[in-house]
C-alpha positions in Angstrom: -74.3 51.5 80.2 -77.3 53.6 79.3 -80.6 52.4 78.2 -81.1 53.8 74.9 -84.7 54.7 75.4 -83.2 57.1 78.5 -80.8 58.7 76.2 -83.2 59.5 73.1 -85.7 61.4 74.2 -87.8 62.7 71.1 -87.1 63.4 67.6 -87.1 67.7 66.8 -89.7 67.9 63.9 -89.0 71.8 62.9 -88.6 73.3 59.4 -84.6 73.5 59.4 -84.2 69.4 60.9 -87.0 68.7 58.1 -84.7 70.1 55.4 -81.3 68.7 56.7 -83.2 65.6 56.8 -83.9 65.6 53.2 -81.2 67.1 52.0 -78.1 66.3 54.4 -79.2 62.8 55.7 -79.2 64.2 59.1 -81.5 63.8 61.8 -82.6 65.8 64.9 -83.1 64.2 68.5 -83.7 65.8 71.7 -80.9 63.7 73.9 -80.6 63.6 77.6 -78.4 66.7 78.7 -75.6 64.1 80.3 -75.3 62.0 77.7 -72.1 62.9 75.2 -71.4 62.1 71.6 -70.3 58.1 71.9 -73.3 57.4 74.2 -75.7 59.1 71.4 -74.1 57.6 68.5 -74.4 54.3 70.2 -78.1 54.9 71.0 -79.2 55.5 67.8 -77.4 52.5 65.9 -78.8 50.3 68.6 -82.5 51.8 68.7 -82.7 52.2 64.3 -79.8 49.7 63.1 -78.2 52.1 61.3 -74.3 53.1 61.0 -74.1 57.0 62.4 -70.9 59.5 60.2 -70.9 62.2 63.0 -73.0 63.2 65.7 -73.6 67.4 66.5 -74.5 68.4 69.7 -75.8 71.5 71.2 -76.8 72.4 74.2 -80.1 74.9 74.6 -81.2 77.3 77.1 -85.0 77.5 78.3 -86.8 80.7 77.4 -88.3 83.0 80.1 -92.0 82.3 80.2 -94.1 84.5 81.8 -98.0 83.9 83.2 -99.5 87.2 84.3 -96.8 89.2 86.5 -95.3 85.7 87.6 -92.0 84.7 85.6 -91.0 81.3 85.0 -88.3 79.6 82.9 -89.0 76.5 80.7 -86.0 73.8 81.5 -82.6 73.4 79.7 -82.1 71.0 76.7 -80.0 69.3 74.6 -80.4 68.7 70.6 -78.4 66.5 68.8 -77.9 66.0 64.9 -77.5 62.6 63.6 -75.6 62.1 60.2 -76.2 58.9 58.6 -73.6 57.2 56.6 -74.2 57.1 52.7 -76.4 54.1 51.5 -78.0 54.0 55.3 -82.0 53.6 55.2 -83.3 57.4 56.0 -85.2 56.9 59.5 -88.7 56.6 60.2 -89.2 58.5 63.5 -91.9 55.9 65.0 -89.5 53.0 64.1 -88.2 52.1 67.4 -91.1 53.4 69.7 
């Protein structure tokens, strides 16, 4: 099994996850690109001790970057969005650092 910490990678603090946060009870993680819905649902009840309703994933392409005439790509990722079950504590992103 998976260590947690390995499949969690950082929380997504952006306008939209803000809102679902307060208004959906959801919650955005950046998750490790192998890792499917079961592994992340059982990563984030283990890390916060809460119960997870459904789990979201999506996966995300890196943008073209470029640096004078060189071109570079930023790497691939994967977001994931964490509902909570009703009557679950909202989480605290620096709870289980």
């Amino acid at each position: 099994m998976k260590d947690p910490y390995q499949i969690i990678i950082r929380p997504v603090i952006t306008e939209k996850s803000t809102w679902l946060k307060e208004k959906n009870r959801e919650i955005c993680f950046e998750v490790d690109p192998r890792a499917n819905k079961i592994e992340i649902k059982r990563a984030v009840e283990q890390l916060f001790k809460v119960k997870v309703e459904r789990v979201r994933v999506m996966n995300k392409k890196g943008k073209e970057r470029r640096v004078g005439r060189n071109i570079g790509r930023k790497r691939n990722w994967k977001k994931a969005y964490i509902k909570l079950k009703e009557g679950e504590k909202m989480i605290e992103y620096f709870e289980a650092v």
